[in-house]
C-alpha positions in Angstrom: -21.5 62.3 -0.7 -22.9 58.9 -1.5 -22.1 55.3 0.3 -19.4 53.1 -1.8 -20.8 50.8 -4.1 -20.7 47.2 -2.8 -18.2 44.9 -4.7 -19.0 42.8 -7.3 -16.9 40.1 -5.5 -18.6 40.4 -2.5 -22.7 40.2 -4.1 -21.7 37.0 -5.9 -19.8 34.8 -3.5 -21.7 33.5 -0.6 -20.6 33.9 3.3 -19.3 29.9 3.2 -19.5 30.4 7.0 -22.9 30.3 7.1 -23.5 27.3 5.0 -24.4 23.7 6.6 -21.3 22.1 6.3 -21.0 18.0 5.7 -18.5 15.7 6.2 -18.8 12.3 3.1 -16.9 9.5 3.3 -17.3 6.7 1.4 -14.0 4.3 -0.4 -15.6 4.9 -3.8 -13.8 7.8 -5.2 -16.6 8.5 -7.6 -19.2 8.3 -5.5 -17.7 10.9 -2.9 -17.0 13.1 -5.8 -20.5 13.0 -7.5 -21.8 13.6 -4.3 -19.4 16.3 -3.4 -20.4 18.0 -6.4 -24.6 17.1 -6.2 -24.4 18.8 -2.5 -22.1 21.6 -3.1 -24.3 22.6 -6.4 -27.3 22.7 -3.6 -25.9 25.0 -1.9 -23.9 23.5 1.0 -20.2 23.1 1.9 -18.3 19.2 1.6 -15.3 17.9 2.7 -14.8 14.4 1.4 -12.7 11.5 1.7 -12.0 7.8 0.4 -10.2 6.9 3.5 -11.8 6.6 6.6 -8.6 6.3 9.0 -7.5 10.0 7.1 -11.2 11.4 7.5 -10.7 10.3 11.3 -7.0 11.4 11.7 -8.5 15.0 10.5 -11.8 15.1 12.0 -11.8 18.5 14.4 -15.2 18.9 16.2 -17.7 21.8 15.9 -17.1 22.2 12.5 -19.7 19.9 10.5 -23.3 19.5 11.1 -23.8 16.3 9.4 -21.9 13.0 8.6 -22.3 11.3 5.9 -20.5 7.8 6.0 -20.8 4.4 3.7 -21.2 1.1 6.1 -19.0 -1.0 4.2 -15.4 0.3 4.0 -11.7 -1.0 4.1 -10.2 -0.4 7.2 -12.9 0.8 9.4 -16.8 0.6 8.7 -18.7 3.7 8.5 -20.7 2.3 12.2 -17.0 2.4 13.6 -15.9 5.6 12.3 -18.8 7.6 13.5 -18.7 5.6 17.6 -14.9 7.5 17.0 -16.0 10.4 16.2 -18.3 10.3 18.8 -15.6 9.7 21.6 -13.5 12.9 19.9 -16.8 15.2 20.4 -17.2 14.6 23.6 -13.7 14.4 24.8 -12.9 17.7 22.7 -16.1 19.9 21.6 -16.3 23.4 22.4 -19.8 23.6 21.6 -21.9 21.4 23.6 -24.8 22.3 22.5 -24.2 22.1 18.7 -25.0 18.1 17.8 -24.0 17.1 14.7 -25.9 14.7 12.5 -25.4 11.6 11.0 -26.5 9.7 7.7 -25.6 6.1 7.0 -25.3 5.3 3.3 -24.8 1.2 2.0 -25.4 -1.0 -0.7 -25.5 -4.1 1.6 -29.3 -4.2 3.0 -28.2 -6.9 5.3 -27.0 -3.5 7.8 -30.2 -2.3 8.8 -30.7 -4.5 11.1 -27.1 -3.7 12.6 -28.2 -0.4 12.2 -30.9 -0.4 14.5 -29.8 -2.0 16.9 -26.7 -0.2 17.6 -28.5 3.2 17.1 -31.4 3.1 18.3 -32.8 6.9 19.2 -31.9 7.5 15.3 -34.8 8.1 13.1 -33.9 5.1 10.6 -36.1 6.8 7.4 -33.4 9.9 8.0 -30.3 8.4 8.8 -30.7 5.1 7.2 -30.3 5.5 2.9 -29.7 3.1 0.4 -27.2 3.2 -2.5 -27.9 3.3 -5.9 -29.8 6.9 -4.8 -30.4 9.8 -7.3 -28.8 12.6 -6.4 -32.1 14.8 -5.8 -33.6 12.2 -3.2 -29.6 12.3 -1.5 -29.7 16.4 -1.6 -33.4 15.8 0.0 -32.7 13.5 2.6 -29.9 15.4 3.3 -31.6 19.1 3.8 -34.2 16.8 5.7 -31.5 16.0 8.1 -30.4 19.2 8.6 -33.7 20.9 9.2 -33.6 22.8 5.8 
């Protein structure tokens, strides 16, 4: 008797569990979306948002391993969004082991000196990019991050 044939559903679609997993947010609606779909085409899984308050509000640890925020945003900066998400991982991770990583993106230069001083054992070359960026050098520094 021979085995059952896989199905053809099953050889095309990818185990999206075992794809790195990253969380944008930046208030430009086309930027999130062009890199949504420049990361997603490289193989990995993104949940984006224009609004930092709702990216917050839905932010459950353990599930992302990097963050990708914009500096500059209405409402709450990208600096102060990731020091809250920060306080919810260690108040409610599961996995204490698991750390996720983080990528600062801006326009606005005049942050990198913000930058380093309020983060100072990040690599700044790694977590530290600079819009306009193509979307190769974004998916690069990206899978950099990540260890890819």
């Amino acid at each position: 008797m021979s085995q059952p044939r896989p199905q053809a559903s099953s050889i095309l679609k990818p185990d999206v569990s075992q794809k790195k997993r990253i969380l944008v947010v930046d208030d430009e609606i086309d930027i999130t979306t062009v890199f949504k779909l420049g990361l997603e085409k490289a193989d990995l899984v993104v949940d984006a948002y224009t609004d930092p308050v709702l990216a917050l509000s839905e932010y459950k640890p353990d599930i992302y391993d990097l963050l990708l925020f914009d500096i500059k945003m209405p409402k709450m900066d990208g600096f102060e969004l990731y020091e809250k998400i920060k306080d919810i991982e260690v108040e409610k991770k599961k996995d204490r082991n698991k750390k996720t990583a983080i990528c600062f993106i801006t326009a606005h230069e005049d942050y990198r000196s913000q930058f380093k001083n309020s983060f100072q054992t990040l690599e700044e070359e790694d977590c530290f990019l600079k819009k306009p960026i193509l979307l190769p050098d974004l998916v690069k520094s990206v899978k950099t991050r990540l260890g890819l």
